[in-house]
C-alpha positions in Angstrom: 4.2 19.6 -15.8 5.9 16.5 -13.5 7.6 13.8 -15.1 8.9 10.7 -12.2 9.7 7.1 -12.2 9.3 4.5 -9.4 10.3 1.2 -8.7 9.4 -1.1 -5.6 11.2 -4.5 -4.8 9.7 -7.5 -3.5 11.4 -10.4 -2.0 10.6 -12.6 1.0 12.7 -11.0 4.0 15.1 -14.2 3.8 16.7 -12.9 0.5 16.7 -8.8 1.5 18.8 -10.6 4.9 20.9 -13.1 2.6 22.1 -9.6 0.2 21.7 -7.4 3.1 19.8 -5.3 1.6 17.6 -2.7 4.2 14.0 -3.5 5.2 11.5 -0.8 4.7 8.5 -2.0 4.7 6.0 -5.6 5.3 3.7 -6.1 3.3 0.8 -6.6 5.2 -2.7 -7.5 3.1 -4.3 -6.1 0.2 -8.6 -6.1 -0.3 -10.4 -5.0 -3.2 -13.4 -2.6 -3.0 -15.5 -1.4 -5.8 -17.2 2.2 -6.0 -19.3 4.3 -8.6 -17.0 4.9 -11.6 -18.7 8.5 -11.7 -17.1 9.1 -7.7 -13.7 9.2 -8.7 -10.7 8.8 -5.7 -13.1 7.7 -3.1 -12.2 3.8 -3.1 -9.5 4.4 -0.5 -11.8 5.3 1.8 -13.7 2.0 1.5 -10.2 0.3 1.4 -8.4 1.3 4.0 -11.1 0.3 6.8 -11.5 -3.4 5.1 -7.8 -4.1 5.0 -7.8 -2.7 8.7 -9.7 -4.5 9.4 -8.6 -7.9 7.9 -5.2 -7.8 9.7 -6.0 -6.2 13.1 -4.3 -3.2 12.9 -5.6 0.5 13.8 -4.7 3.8 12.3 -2.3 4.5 14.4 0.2 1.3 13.5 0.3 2.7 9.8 3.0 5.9 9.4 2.1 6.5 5.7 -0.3 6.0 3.2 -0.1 6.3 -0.7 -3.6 7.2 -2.0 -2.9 8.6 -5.1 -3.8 6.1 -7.6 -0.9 7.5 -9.8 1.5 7.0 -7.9 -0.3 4.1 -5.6 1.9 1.2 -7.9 
């Protein structure tokens, strides 16, 4: 049994400055794939390359992914 919260914070890097609050993290791009309902967990490997994709970067510019849908939000 596992029971755990979350919570991620948004803003525009003007505000974190402005209440000097740390940076962690950019927010990059986003895509949206779609795969056979009866595959589950495989659409990160049809995401990740598309985003990559989109904005340019490789493999090696990302230091962590979060894949687990669960906890993905």
């Amino acid at each position: 049994m596992t029971d755990g919260a979350a919570i991620v914070l948004l803003t525009k890097r003007s505000v974190a400055k402005s209440l000097n609050l740390p940076i962690l993290a950019k927010f990059k791009a986003y895509t949206v794939v779609g795969v056979p309902p009866e595959i589950m967990g495989i659409g990160p490997a049809f995401a990740i390359p598309r985003v990559l994709e989109k904005t340019g970067l490789t493999l090696k510019d990302i230091s962590i992914f979060e894949i687990n849908e669960a906890f993905a939000s």
